[in-house]
N, C-alpha and C positions, 0 to 999 in steps of 0.2 A: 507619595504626593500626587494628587488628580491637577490636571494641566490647565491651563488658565481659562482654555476656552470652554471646561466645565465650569467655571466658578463666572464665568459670564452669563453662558445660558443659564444657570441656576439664579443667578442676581437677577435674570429678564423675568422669571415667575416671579420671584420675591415683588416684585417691581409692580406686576398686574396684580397681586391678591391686595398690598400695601394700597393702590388704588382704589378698590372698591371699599377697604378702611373707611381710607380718606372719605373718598365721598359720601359714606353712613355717616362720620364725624360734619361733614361740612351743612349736613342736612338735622342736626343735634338729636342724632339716634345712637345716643351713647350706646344702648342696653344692644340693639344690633350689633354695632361693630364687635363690641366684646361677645358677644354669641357666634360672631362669624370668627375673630380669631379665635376664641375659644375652640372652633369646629378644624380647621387650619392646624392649629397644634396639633390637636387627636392626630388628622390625618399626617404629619409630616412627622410625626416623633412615637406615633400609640398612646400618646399621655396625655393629660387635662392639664389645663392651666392650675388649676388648684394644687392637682399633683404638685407639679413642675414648682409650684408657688412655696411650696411645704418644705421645699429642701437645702437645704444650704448650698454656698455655688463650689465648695468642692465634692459634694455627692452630689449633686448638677453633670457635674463635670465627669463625674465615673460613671451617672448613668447614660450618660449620652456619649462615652468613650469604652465600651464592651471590650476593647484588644491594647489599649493605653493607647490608641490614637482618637481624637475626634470622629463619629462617623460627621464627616461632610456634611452631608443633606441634613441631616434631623439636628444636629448643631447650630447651621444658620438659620435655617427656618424657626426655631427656639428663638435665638438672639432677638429677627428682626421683629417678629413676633412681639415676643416681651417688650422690646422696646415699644411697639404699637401700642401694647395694654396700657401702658404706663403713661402713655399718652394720652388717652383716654381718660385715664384715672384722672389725669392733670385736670385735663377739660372737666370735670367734676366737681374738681375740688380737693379730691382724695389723695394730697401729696404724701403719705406714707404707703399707699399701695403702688403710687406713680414711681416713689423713691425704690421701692424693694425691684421691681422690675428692670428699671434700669439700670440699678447696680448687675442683676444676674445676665440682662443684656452685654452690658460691657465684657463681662466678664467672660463671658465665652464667644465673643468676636476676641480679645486677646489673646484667650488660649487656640481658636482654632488659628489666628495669625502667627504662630510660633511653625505651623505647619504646611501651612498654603499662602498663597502669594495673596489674600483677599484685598490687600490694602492696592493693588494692581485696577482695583474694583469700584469705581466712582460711587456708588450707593452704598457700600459696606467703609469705605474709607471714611466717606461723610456721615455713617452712623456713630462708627466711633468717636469723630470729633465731638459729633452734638452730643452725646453721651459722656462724652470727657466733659464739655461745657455745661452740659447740666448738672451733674453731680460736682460741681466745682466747689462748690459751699460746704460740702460734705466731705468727715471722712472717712474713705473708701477702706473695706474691711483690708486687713492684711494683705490677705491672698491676691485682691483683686490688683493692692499697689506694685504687688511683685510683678505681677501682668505687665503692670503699667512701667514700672524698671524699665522691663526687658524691653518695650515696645517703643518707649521715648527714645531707650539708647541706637534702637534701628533705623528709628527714622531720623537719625542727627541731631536731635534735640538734646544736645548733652547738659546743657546744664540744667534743666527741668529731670533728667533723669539723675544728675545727681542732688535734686532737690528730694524726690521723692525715694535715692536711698536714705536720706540721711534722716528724711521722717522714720522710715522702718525700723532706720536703729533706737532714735529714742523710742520708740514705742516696740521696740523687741529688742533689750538691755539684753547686751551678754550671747546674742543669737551668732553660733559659731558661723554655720552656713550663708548667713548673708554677710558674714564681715568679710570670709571669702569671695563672697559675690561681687564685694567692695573689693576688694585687692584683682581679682580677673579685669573688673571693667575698669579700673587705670592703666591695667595692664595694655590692652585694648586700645586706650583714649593715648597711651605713650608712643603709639605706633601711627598715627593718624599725623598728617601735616597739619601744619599751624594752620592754613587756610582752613582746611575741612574743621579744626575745632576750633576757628572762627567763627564758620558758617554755624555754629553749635552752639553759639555766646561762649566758648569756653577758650582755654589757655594753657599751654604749658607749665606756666607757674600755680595754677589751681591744679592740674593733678596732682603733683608735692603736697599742694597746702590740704589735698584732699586725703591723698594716702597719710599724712599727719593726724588728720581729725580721726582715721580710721583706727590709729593705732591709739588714741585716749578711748574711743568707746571699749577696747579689747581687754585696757587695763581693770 
């Protein structure tokens, strides 16, 4: 794990390239800014955006994890990146290129939050929201909802996290590994005070009625 006050100073660059974005975007030099992050990816990752664009977000996710951990650097800089592209795209008009970006966006602020404290990190916390907020309409592949599992149930958000297991399972019927994922995270929410799964929207009596629903998907 690298210490917080790398993922600070790494947020302060993200922070000045993101600016100069913006201000090509505020001046309507779409075809700029995408040439500038386009340049930005190369250098923080060796890859092109088209690359990057071409791959699905679990071989996203392998290329840009060489040891089965995240490398840090070329992970966020990817994320905050794409999400810039897609913003652009927005600005265009182009909401299926806007859309594919910030799905791979998300999706790898999730997975490198499984590993470093980024949500400690005012600009990467707040990307994931907006990115949560904007793909809200949509839904999100598989992979990315599992992200999304693990990340609601961190941040106390329990019953949003047990909204989006229970999409998982209707849309992955009969999946061994997450019905366990279902039984760990009761497990988990039984050991929490009422107040903390309060503060969750959740209850003692929905764990029950939840480990119930879990054992009809099994049958």
């Amino acid at each position: 794990m690298v210490n917080r006050d790398y993922i600070l100073r790494l947020a302060e660059k993200l922070g000045r390239t993101l600016a100069i974005v913006l201000r090509l975007r505020e001046y309507n030099q779409q075809e700029e800014a995408l040439l500038h992050v386009d340049e930005e990816l190369f250098r923080a990752t060796g890859l092109t955006s088209s690359f990057l664009n071409s791959l699905s977000e679990e071989t996203l996710i392998q290329v840009l994890s060489p040891l089965g951990r995240p490398n840090v650097d070329a992970a966020l800089w990817a994320a905050v990146l794409l999400k810039a592209e897609g913003e652009i795209y927005q600005d265009i008009g182009n909401t299926t290129e806007s859309y594919y970006r910030a799905v791979k966006a998300l999706h790898l602020l999730l997975y490198v939050h499984q590993y470093e404290p980024i949500e400690e990190v005012e600009i990467l916390r707040e990307d994931i929201q907006m990115l949560i907020h904007t793909l809200d309409e949509y839904t999100l592949p598989v992979s990315t909802r599992q992200l999304l599992f693990r990340y609601q149930e961190h941040l106390g958000f329990y019953a949003q996290a047990e909204d989006t297991l229970f999409e998982l399972l209707e849309d992955t019927p009969g999946d061994k590994a997450l019905l366990q994922q279902g039984r760990d995270f009761y497990q988990r929410l039984s050991i929490r005070s009422a107040p903390d799964l309060a503060a969750g929207n959740f209850s003692p009596e929905e764990i029950q009625e939840g480990l119930e629903q879990l054992t009809r998907f099994s049958n």
